[in-house]
N, CA, C and O atoms as CSV, one atom per row, in Angstrom:
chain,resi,resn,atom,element,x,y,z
A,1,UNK,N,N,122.951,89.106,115.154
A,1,UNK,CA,C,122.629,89.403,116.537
A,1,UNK,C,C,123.561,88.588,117.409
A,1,UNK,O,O,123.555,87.358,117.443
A,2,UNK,N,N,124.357,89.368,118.107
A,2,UNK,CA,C,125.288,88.763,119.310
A,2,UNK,C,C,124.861,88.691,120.599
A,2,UNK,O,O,124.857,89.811,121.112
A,3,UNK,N,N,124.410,87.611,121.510
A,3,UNK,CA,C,123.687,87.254,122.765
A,3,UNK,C,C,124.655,86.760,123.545
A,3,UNK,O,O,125.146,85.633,123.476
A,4,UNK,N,N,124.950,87.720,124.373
A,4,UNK,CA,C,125.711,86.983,125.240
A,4,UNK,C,C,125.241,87.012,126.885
A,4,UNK,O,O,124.534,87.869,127.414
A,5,UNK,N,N,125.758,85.998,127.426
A,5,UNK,CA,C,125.555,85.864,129.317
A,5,UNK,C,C,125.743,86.748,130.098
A,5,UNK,O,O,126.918,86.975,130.384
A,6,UNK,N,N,124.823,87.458,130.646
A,6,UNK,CA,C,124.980,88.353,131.313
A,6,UNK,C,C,126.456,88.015,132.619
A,6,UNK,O,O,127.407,88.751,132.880
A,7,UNK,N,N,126.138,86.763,133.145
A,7,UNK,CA,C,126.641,86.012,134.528
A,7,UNK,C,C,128.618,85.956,133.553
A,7,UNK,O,O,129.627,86.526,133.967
A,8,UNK,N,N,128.502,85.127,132.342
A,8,UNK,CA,C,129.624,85.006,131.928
A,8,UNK,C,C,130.682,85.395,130.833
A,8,UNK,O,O,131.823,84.961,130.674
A,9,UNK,N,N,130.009,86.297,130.155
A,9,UNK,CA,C,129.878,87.289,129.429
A,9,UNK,C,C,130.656,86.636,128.017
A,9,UNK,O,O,131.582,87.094,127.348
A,10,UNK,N,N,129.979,85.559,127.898
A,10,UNK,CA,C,129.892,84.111,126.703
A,10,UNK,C,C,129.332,84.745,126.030
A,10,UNK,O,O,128.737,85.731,126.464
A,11,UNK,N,N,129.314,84.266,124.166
A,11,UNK,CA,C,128.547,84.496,123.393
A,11,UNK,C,C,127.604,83.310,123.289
A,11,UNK,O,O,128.120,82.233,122.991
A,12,UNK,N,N,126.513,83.350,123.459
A,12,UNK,CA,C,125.646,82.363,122.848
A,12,UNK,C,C,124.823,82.262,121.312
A,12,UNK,O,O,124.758,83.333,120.709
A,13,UNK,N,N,124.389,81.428,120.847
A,13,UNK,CA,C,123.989,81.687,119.383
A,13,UNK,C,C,122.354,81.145,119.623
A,13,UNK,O,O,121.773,80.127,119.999
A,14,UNK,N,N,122.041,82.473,119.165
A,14,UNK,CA,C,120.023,82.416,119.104
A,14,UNK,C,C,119.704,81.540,118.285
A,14,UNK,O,O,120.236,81.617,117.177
A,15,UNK,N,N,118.686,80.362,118.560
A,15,UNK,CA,C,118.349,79.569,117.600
A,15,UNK,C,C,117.779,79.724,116.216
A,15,UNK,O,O,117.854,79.271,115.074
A,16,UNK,N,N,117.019,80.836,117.140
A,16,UNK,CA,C,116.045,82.011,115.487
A,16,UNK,C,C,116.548,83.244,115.850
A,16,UNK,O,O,116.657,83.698,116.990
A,17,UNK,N,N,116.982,83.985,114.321
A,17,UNK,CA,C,116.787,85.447,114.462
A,17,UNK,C,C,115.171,86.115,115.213
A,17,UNK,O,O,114.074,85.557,115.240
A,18,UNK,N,N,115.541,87.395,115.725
A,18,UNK,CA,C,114.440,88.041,115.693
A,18,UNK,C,C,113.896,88.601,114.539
A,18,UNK,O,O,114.557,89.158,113.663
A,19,UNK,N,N,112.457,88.422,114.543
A,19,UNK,CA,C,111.568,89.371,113.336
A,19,UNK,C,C,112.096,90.820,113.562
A,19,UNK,O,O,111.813,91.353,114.636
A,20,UNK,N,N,112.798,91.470,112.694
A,20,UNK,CA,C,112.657,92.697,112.418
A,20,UNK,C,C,111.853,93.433,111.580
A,20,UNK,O,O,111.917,93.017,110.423
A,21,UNK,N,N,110.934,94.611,111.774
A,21,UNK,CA,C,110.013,94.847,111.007
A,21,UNK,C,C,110.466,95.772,109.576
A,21,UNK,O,O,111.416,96.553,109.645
A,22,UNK,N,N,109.931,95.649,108.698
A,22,UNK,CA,C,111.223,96.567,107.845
A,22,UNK,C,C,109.571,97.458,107.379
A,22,UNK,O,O,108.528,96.931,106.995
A,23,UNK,N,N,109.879,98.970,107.602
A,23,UNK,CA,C,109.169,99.655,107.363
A,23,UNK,C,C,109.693,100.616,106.150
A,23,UNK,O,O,110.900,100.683,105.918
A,24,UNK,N,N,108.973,101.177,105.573
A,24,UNK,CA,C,108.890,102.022,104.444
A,24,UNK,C,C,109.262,103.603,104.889
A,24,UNK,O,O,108.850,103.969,105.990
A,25,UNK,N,N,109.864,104.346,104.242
A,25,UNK,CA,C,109.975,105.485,104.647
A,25,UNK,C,C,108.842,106.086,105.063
A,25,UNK,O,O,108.626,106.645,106.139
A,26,UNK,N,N,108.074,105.916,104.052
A,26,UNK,CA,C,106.436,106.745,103.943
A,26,UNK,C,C,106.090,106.029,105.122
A,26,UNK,O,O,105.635,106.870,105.897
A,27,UNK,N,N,106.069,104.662,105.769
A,27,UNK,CA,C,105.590,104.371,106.934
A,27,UNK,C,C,106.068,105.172,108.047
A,27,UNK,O,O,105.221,105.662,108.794
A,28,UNK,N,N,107.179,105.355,108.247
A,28,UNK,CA,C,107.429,105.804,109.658
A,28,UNK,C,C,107.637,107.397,109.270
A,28,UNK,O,O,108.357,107.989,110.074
A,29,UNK,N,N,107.188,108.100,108.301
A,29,UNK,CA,C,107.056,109.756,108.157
A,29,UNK,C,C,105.459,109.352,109.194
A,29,UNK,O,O,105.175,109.718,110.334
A,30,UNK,N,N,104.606,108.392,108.125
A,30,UNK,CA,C,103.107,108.268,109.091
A,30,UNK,C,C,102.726,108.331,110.153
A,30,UNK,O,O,101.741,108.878,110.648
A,31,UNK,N,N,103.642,107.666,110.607
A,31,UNK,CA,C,103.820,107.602,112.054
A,31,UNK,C,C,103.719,108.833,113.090
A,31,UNK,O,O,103.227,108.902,114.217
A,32,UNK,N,N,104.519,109.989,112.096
A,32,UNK,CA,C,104.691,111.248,112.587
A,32,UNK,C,C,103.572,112.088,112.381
A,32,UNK,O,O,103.739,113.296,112.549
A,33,UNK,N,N,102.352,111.621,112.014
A,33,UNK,CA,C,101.408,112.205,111.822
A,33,UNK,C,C,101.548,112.762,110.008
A,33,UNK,O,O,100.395,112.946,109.618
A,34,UNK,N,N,102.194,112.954,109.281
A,34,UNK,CA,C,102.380,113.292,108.295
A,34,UNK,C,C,102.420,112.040,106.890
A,34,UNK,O,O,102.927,110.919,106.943
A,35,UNK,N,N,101.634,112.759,105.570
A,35,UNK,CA,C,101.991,111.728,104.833
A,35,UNK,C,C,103.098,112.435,104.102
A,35,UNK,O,O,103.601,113.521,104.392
A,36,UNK,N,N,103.392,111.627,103.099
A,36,UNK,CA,C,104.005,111.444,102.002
A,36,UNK,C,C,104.369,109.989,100.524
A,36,UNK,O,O,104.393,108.759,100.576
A,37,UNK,N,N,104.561,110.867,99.533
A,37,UNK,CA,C,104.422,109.596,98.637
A,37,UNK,C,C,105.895,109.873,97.189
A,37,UNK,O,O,106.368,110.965,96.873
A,38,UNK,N,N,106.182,108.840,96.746
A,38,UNK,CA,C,107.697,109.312,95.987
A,38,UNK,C,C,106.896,108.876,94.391
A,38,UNK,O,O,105.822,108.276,94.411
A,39,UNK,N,N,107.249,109.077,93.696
A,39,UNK,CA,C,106.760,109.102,92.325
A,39,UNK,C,C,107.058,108.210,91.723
A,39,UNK,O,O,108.230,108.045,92.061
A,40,UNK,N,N,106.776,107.329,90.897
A,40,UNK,CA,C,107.203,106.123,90.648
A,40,UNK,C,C,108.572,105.606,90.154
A,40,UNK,O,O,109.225,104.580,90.344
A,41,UNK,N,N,108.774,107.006,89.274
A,41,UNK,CA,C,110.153,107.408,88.643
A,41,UNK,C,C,111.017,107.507,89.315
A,41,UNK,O,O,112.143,107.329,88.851
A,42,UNK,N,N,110.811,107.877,90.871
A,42,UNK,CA,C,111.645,108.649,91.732
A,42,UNK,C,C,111.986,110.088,91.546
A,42,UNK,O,O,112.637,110.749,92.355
A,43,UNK,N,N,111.508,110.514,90.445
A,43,UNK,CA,C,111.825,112.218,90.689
A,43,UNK,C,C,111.212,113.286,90.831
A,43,UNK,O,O,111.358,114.390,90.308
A,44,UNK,N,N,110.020,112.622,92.094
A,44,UNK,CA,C,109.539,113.380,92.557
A,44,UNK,C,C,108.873,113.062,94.040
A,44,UNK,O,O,108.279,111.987,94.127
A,45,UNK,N,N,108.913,113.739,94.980
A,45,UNK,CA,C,108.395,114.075,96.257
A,45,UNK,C,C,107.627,114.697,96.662
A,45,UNK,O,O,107.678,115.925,96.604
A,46,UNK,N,N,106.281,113.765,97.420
A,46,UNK,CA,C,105.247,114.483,97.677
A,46,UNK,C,C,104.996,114.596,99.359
A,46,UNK,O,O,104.678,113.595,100.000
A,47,UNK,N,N,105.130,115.587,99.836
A,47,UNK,CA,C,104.784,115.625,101.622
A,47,UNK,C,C,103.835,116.211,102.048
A,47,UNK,O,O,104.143,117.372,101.776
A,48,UNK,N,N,102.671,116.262,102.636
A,48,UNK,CA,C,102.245,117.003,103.203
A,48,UNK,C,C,102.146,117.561,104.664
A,48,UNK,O,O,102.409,117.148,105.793
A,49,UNK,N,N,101.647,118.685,104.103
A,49,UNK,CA,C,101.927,120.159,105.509
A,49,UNK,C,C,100.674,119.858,106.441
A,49,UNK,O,O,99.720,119.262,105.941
A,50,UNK,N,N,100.647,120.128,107.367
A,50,UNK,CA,C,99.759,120.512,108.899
A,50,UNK,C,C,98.609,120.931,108.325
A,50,UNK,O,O,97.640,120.401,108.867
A,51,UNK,N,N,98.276,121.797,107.292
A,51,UNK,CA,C,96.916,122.742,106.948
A,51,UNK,C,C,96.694,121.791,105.524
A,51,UNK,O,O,96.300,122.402,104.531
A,52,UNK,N,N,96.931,120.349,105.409
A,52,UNK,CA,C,96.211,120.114,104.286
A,52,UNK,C,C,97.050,120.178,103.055
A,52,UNK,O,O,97.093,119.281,102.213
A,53,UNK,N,N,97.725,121.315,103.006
A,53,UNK,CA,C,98.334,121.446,101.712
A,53,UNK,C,C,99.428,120.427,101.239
A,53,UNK,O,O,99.688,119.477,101.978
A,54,UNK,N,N,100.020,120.563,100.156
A,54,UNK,CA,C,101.072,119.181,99.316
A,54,UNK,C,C,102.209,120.051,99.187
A,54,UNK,O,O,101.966,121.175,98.748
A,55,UNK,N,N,103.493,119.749,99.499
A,55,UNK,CA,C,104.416,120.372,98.633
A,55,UNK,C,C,105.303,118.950,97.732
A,55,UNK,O,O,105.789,117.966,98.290
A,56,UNK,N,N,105.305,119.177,96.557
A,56,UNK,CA,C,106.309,118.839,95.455
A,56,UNK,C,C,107.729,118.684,95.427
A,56,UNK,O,O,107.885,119.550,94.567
A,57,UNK,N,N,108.608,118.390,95.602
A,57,UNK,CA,C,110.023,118.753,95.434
A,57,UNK,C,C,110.173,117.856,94.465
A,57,UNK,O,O,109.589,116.772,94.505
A,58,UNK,N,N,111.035,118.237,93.414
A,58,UNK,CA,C,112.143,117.894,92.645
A,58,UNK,C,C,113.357,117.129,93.184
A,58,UNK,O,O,114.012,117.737,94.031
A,59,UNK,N,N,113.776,115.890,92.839
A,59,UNK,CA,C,114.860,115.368,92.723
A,59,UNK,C,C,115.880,115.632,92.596
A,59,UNK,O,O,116.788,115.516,93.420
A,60,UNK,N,N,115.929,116.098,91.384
A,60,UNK,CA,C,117.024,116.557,90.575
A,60,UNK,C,C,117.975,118.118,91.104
A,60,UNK,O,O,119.188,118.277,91.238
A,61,UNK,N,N,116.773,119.124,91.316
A,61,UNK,CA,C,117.311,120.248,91.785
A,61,UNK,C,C,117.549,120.222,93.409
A,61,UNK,O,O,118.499,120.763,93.975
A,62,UNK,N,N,116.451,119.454,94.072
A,62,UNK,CA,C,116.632,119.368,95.475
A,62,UNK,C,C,115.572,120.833,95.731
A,62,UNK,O,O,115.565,121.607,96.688
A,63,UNK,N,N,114.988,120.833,94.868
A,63,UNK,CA,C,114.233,122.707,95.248
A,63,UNK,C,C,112.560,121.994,95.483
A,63,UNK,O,O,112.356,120.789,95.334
A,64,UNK,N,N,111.674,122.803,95.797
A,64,UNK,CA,C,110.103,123.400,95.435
A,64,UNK,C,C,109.858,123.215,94.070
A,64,UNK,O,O,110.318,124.092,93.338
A,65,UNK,N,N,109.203,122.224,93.504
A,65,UNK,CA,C,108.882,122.442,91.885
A,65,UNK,C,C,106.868,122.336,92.143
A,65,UNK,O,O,106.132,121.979,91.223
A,66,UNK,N,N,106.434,122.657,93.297
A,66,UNK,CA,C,104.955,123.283,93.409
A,66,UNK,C,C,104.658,122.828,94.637
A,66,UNK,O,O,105.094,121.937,95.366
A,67,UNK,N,N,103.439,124.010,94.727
A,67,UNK,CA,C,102.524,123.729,96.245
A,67,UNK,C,C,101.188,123.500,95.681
A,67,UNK,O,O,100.643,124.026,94.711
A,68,UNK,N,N,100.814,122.676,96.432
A,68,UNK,CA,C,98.961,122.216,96.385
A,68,UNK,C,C,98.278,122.751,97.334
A,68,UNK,O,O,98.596,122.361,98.457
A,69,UNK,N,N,97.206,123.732,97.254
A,69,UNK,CA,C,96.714,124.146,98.397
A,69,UNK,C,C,95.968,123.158,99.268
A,69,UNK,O,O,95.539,122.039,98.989
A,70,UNK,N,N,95.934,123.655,100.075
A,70,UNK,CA,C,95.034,122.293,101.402
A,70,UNK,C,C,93.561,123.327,101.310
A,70,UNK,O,O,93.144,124.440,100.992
A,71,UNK,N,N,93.191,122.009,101.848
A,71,UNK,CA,C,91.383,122.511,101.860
A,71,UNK,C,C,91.300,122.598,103.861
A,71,UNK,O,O,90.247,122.562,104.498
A,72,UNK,N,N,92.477,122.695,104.368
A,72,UNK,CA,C,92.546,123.169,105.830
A,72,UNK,C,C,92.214,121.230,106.857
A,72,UNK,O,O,92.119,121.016,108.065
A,73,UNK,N,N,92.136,120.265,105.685
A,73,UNK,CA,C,91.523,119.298,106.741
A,73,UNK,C,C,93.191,118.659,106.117
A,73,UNK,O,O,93.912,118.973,105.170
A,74,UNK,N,N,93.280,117.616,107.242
A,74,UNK,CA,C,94.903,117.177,107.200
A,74,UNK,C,C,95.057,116.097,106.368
A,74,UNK,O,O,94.351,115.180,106.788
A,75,UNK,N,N,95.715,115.763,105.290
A,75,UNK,CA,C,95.944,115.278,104.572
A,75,UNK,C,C,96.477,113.722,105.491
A,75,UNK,O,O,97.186,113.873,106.485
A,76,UNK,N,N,96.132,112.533,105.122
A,76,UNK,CA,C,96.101,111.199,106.153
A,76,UNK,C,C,96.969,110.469,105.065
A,76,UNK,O,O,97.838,109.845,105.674
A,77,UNK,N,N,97.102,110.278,103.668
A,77,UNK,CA,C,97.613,109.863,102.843
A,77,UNK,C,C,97.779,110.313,101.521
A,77,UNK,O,O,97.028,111.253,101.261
A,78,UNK,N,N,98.553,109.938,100.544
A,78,UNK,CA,C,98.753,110.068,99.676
A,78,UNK,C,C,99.483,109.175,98.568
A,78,UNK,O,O,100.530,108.661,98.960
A,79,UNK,N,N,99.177,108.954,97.497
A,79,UNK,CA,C,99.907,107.823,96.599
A,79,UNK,C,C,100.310,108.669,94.961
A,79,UNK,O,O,99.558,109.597,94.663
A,80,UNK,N,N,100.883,108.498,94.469
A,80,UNK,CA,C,100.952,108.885,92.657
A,80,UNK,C,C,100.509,107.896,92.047
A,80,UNK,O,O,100.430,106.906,92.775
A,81,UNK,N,N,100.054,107.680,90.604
A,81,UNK,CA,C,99.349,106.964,89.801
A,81,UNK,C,C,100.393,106.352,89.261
A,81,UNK,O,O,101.488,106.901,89.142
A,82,UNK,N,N,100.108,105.017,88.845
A,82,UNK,CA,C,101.210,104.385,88.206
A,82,UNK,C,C,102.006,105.196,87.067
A,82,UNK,O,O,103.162,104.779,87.131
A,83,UNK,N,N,101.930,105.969,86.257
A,83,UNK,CA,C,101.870,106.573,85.710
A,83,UNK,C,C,103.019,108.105,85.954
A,83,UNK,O,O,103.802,108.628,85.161
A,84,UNK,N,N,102.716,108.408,87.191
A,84,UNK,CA,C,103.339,109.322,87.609
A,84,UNK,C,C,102.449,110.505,87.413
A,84,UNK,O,O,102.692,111.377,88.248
A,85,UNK,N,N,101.757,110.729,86.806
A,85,UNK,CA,C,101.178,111.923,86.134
A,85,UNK,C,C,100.318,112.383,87.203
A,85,UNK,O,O,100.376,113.613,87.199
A,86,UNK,N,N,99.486,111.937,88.188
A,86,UNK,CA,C,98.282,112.738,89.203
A,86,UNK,C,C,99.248,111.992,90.491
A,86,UNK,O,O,100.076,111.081,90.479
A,87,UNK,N,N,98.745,112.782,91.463
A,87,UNK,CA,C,98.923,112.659,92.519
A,87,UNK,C,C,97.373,112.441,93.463
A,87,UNK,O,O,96.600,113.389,93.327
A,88,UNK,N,N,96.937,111.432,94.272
A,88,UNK,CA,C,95.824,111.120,94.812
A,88,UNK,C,C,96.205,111.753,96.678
A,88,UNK,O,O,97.189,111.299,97.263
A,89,UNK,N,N,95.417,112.632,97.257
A,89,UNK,CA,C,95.125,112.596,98.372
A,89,UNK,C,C,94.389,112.895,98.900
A,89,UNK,O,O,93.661,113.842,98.603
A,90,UNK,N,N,94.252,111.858,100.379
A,90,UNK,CA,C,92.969,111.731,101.242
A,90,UNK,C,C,92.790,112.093,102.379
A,90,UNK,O,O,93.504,111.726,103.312
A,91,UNK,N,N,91.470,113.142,102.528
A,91,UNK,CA,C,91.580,113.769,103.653
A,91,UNK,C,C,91.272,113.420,104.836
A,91,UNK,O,O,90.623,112.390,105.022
A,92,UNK,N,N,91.653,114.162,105.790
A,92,UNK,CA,C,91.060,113.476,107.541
A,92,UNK,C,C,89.600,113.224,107.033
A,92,UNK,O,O,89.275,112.188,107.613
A,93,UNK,N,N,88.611,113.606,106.297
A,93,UNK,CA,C,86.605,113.849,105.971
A,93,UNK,C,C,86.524,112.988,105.018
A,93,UNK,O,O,85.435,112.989,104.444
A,94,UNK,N,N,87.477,112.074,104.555
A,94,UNK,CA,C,87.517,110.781,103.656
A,94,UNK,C,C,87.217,111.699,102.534
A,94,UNK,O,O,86.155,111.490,101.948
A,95,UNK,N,N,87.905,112.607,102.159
A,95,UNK,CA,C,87.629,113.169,100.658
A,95,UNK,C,C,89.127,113.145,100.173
A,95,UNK,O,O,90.201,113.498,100.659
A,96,UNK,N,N,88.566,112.365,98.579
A,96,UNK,CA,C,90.290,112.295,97.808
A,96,UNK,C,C,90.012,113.651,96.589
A,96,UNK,O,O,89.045,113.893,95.867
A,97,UNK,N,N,91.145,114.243,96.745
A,97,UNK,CA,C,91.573,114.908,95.355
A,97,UNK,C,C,92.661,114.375,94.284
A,97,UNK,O,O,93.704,113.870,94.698
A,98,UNK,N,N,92.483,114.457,93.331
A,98,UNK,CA,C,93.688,113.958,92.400
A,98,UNK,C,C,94.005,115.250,91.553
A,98,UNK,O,O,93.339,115.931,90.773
A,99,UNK,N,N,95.103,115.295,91.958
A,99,UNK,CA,C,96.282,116.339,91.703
A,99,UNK,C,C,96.930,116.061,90.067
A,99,UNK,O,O,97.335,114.923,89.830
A,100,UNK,N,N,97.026,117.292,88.790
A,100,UNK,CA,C,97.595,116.841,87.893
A,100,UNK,C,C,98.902,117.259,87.829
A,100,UNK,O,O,99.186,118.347,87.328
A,101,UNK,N,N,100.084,116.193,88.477
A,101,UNK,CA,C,101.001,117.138,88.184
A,101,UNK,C,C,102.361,116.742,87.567
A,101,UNK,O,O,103.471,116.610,88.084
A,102,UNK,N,N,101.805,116.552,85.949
A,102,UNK,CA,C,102.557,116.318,85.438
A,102,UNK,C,C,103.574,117.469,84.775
A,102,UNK,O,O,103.060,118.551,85.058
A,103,UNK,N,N,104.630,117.660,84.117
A,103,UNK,CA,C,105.831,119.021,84.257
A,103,UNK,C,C,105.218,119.994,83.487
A,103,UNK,O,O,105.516,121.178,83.642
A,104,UNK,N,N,104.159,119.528,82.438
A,104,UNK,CA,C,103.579,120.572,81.610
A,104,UNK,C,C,102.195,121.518,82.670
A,104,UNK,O,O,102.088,122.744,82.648
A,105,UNK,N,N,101.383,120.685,83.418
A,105,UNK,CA,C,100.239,121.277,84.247
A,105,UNK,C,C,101.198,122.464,85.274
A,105,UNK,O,O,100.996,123.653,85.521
A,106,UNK,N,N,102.300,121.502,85.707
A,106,UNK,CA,C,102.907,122.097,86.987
A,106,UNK,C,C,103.470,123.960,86.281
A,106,UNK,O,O,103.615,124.919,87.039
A,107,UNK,N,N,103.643,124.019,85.058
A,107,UNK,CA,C,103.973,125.315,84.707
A,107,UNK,C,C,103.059,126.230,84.810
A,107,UNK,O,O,103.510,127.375,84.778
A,108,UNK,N,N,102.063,126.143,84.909
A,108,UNK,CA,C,100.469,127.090,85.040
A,108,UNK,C,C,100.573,127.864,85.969
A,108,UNK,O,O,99.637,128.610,86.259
């Protein structure tokens, strides 16, 4: 951080940095009213839509690898299991579903 004098247009040196807040992607998607959650592996992406529902994307292809239907109430969060294998989300009515979606379920 470079501070300089308005009057002499000096650099001065801040005694302390400022706190910068370091937020999470998934934090500031939240922000936007929307969740989302990344898979532990990383190769996979979970977002959810306006009506509740989940969409999936793939890593690797950059495509749709499934949709989760919404139960119409807005999805507030979401996490994957250590594991990777379920997907947990919680609705605006405090109701969680856990999602199985590991590559063999996701073929159904």
């Amino acid at each position: 951080v470079i501070v300089r004098d308005i009057l002499t247009g000096l650099e001065s040196i801040p005694e302390r940095l400022p706190n910068v807040p370091t937020t999470t992607l998934s934090e500031r998607v939240a922000r936007r009213g929307l969740a989302m959650a990344v898979s532990p592996n990383g190769q996979m992406v979970a977002v959810a839509e306006p009506n509740g529902g989940v969409v999936l994307f793939e890593r690797s292809t950059h495509g749709r690898r499934r949709e989760l239907p919404g139960d119409g109430t807005r999805c507030r969060a979401m996490a994957f299991t250590p594991d990777g294998s379920r997907l947990l989300t919680a609705g605006a009515d405090h109701t969680v579903l856990v999602w199985d979606v590991k590559p063999q379920a996701m073929l159904l």
